[in-house]
N, C-alpha and C positions, 0 to 999 in steps of 0.2 A: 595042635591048634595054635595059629599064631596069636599069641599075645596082643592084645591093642598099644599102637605108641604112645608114648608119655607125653604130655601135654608141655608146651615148652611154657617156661616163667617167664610171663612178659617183665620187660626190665623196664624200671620208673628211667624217665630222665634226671638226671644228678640235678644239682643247684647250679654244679658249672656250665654245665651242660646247655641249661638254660638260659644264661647268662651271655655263654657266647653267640647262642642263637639268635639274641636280640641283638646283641652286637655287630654282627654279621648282615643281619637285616636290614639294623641302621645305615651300616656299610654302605649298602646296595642302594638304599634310598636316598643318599647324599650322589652319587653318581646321575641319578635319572634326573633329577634336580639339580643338579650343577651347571652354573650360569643363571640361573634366575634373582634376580635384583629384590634387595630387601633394603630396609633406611634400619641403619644399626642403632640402636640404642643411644649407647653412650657416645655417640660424633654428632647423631642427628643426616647423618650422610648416606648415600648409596652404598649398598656392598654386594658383592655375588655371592651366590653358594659354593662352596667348593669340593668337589669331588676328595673324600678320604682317600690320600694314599695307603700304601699296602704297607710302610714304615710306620703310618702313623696309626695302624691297625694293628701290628706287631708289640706297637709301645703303647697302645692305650692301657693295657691292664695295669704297667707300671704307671702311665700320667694318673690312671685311678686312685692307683696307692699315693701317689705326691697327692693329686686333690685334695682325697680323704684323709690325708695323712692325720690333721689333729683328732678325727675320731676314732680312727686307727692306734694310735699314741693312748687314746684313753679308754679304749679297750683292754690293749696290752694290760695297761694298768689295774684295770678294773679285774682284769683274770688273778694278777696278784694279790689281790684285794679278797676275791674270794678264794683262792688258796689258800691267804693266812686264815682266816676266820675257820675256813673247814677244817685244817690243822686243830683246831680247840677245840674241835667240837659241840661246841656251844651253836652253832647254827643248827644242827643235824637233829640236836637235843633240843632245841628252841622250839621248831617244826614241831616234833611228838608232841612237845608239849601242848602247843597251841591246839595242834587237833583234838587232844585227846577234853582240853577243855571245854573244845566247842561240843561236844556232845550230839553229834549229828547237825548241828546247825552251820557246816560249812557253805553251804550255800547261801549264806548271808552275807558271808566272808566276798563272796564273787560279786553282789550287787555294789554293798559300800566302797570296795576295789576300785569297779570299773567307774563307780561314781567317781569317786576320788582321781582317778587317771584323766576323767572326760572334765572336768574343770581344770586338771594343766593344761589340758587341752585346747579347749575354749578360748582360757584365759592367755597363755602368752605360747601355744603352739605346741605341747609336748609333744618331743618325739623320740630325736638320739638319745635324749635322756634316759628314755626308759630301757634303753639295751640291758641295764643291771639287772630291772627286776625280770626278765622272762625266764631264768634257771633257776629264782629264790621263789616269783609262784611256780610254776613247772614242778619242781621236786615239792611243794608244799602241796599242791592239789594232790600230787602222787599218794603221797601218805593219807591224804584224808578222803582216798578210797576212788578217786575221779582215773584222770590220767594229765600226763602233759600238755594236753591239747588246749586244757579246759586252764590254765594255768595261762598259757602265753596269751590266748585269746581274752583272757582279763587284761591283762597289758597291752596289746594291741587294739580290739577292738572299743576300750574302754579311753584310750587316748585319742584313737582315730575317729569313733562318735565325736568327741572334740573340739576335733579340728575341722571335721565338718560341716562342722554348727558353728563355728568359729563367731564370738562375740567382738570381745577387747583384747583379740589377738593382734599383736601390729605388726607381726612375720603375714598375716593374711588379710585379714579385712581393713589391718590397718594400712597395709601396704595398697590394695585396690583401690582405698579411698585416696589416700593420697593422689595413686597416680590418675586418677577422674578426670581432674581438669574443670569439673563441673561442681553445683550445691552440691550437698547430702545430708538426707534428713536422718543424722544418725539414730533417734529412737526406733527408725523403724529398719534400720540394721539390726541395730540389736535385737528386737523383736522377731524378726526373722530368722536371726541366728541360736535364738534363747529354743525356738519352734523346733528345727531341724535338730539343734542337740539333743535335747530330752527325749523327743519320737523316735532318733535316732538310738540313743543310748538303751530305751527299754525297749525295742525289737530287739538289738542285739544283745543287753543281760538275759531277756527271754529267752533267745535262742540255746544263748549258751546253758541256761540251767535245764533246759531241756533236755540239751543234750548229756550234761554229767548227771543227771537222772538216771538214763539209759545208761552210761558207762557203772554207773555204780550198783544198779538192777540186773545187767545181764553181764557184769564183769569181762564187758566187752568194749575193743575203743578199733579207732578207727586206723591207728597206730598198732603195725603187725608185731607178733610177739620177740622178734628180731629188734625192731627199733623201740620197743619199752626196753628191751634189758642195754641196748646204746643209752639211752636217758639216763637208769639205775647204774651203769658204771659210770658216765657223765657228770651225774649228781651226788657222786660217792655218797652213797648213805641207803639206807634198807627201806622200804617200804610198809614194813609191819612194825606197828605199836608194840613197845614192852608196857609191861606193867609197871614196872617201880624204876621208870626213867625222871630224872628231875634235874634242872641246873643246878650246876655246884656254884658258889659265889663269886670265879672267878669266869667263869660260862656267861654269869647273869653282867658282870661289868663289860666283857666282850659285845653283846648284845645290844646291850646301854649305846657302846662305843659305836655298834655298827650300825642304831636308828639315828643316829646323831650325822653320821658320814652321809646316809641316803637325806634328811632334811635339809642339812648345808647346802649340798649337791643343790637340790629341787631348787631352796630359794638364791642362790647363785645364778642358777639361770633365766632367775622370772626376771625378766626389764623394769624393774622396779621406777623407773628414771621415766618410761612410757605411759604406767599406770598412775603414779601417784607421786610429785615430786616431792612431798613430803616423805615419804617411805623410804624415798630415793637417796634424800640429804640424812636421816636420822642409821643410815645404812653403813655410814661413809666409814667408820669408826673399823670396820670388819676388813679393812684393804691388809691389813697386814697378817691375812693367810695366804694370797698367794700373788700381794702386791696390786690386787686391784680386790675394788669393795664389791659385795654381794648385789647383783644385778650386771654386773658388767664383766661376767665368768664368760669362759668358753672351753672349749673340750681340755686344752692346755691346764688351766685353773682346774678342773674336774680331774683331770689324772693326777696331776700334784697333790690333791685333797685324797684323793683315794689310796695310791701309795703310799703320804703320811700316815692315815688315817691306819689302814693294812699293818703297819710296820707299829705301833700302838697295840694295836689287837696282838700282834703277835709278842709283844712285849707281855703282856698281860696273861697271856693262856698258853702260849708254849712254853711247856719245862727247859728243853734243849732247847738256847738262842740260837746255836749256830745254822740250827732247821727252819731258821727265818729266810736265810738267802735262799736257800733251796726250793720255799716256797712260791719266792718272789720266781726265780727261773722259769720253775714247773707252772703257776701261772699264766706267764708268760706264752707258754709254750702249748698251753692249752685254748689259747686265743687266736694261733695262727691260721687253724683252717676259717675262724668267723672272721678274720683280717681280709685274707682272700676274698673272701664273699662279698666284701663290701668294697674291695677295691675293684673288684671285678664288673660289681653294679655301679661304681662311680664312671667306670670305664665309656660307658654307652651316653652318658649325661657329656664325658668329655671332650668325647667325636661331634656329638650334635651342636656343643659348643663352637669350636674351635671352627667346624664348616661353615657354623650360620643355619644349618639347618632346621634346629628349634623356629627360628624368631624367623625364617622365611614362611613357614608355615603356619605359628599365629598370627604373622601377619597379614598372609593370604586369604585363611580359612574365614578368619575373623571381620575384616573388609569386606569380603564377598556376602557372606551369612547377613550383616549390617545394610549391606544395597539394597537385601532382595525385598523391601517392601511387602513385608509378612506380617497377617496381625499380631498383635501383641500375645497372646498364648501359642501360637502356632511359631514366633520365635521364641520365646522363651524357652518351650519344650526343645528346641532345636539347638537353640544356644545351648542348653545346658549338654546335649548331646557333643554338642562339638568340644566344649569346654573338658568333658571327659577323654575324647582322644586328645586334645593338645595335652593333656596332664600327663600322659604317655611317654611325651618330647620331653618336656618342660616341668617334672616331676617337685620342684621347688614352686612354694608357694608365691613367694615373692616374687621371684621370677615370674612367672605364667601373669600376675598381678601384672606388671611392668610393663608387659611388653601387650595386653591385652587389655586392662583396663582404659588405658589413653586414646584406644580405639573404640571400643566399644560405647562407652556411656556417654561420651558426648554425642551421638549420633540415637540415641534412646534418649537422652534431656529434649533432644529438637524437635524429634517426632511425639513429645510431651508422657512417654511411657515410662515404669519406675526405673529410675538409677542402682537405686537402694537394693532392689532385685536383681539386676544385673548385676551388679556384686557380690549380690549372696549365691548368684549361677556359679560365678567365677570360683567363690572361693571354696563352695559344696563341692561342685566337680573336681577341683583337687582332691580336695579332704577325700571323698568317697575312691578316685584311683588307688592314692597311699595306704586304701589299707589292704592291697595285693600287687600292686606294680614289680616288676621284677630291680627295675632301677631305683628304686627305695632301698638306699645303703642302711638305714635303721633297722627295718624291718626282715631285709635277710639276714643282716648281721641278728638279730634277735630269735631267728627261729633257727638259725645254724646256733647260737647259744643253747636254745632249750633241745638242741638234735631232735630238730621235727624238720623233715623234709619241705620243700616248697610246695611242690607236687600234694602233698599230703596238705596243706593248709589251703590251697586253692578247690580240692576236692570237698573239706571238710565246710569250708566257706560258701563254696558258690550259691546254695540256695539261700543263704540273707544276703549277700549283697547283690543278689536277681532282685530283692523285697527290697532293699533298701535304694536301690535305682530308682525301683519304679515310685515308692514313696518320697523318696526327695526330689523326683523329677512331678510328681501333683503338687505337692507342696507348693514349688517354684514357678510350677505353670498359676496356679491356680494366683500366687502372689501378683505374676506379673497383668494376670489380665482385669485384678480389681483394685489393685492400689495406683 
């Protein structure tokens, strides 16, 4: 009796995999569009599209890496960073601890989180920033019985609600208004932006406690038994609670050391100079960590802080000094495959630059959508639709702002429909791309951190952001056809 054949294992698409496939695409579609006339930005003059060469398709993954180089630089960094700390133990031990005090109430832990995440958010853009935290929650939901999943999606989905909603961000809402050209009644930005965070943020904490619910009930996750135990050597550290585990005093000043490194970080990069020039000037005193004051950081400043910071820690809790450099290395060297990733996704942002083909196409989409003498909800709905594929191209906030704003809301001020909404299309449809785009250098760099697949987060994802489309596309519509 012949045996039945074995069923073959369908093979995921890798991360790179992915990556070149957008690339490739982009490729293709700078060719079919080449020759078509755009007014460039920064000349104000005529320019064409230009067909990618096949050199310049060879070298994008390196122009990626030159691009992203400063967040590439503080990556690196940031791997040493947590190298030394692991070294001590003291983080591994921190973790047990915290769990074992929360006493089943970790899922507390996950709401305050994503809280906290969706006000950097909001407030001045969080994004690359958060690449630290997706391996420190990741392994800490681990232990406290969830999985990985439920870990990066507090960092992600809790930053990316956010920026969604984005209020007194001025990488986004500050950036659309600006480039207007027209009034703006900013209370009712903010109001509209205060709407979409909140409704935003508790669909998505919902979702996700739902789901580590189920991961913790049926000891089951959506991450095959192959890539949890990738995570658990990933995350050097066990999964199971001892009983009589406790910081030693030298554990607890590491610790001290390493919230003080992630607060620095955070307010280094809020624009304190945008939000409050008081804040701004009383700030000034703080220049002499890494020659510029706190508000005026950038990836450069945040790797310097975190290598100093690392090399501290390790002064502190490693016995053997000379096991500093070693860790500094092996850090290093632990960051290489998430460096790729994100130069790899810088790559497709590079092509579309350098042809012209981003800013031909919001400039085309956008013009043409603006002619068609559509009512006021019936563009809106539409607008926001389009403003989600340009976020595609144009995966910077600011950018897509720039190059779309100055078209857009003067042509809605004259037909008398809200501005204030048109900005909030603008900057939701970003927000809502960023949090699965494949050219989001944060965001694969963050899930190549916590060793969760891409594939694996777009699967785990898609039914809220199907719910969160469709809710911030009523929201918007409904905005534009009564205010």
């Amino acid at each position: 009796m012949a045996t039945p054949a074995k069923k073959k294992k369908k093979r995921a698409l890798s991360t790179f995999a992915i990556l070149l496939a957008v690339l490739l695409l982009v490729s293709i579609v700078t060719w079919i569009a080449s020759g078509q006339v755009y007014t460039d930005p920064e000349t104000g003059e005529a320019a064409q599209v230009m067909g990618v060469t096949l050199g310049s398709i060879l070298m994008a993954p390196i122009s990626g890496w030159h691009n992203a180089g400063d967040v590439i630089g503080f990556v690196f960094c940031l791997g040493a960073f947590l190298s030394l700390v692991t070294a001590t133990g003291a983080l591994e031990t921190g973790i047990h601890v915290l769990v074992k005090k929360l006493h089943g109430k970790e899922l507390a832990l996950v709401w305050i989180l994503m809280f906290l995440f969706s006000v950097g958010g909001t407030t001045y853009g969080m994004g690359e920033e958060t690449v630290g935290f997706y391996i420190l929650l990741a392994s800490t939901m681990m232990v406290a019985g969830f999985d990985p999943l439920v870990g990066a999606a507090t960092v992600l989905l809790g930053a990316g609600t956010g920026v969604l909603g984005s209020t007194i961000n001025p990488f986004s809402t500050g950036a659309a208004v600006a480039a207007a050209g027209v009034d703006v009644n900013m209370s009712i930005v903010y109001a509209e932006g205060i709407i979409l965070w909140l409704v935003s943020y508790l669909i998505s904490a919902t979702f996700v406690t739902i789901y580590a619910k189920h991961v913790r009930a049926t000891k089951g996750s959506i991450l095959t038994a192959d890539q949890l135990q990738v995570c658990r050597e990933a995350y050097g550290q066990s999964d199971e609670l001892g009983d009589d585990i406790h910081l030693t005093g030298r554990q607890k000043a590491c610790l001290i050391v390493f919230a003080i490194t992630f607060v620095v970080m955070i307010l280094g990069f809020i624009p304190w100079g945008s939000l409050s020039e008081g804040a701004y000037n009383f700030l000034g005193f703080t220049h002499y960590l890494t020659g510029k004051q706190l508000g005026d950081w950038w990836f450069d400043d945040a790797a310097t802080w975190f290598l100093l910071m690392g090399i501290i820690i390790g002064l502190i809790g490693i016995d053997d000094k000379s096991k500093i450099v070693r860790c500094v290395v092996n850090g290093f060297a632990d960051m290489i495959e998430v460096n790729l990733v994100i130069a790899l996704a810088r790559a497709t942002t590079v092509i579309m630059a350098s042809t012209g083909l981003g800013t031909w196409l919001v400039e085309v989409s956008v013009t043409a959508l603006s002619a068609s003498g559509l009512p006021a909800p019936v563009f809106g709905f539409l607008d926001y639709l389009l403003h989600i594929g340009l976020s595609f191209l144009v995966p910077s906030s600011s950018g897509l702002a720039s190059l779309s704003s100055p078209i857009v809301s003067p042509i809605v001020a004259n037909i008398g429909w809200s501005v204030e909404t048109s900005i909030m299309i603008n900057v939701a449809a970003n927000g809502f791309v960023n949090l699965f785009t494949p050219t989001c250098g944060f965001i694969m760099g963050g899930l190549a951190l916590a060793r969760i697949p891409y594939e694996t987060w777009l699967k785990w994802a898609s039914k809220l952001l199907v719910i969160l489309c469709v809710v911030v596309a009523v929201i918007l519509t409904v905005a534009m056809m009564v205010l």
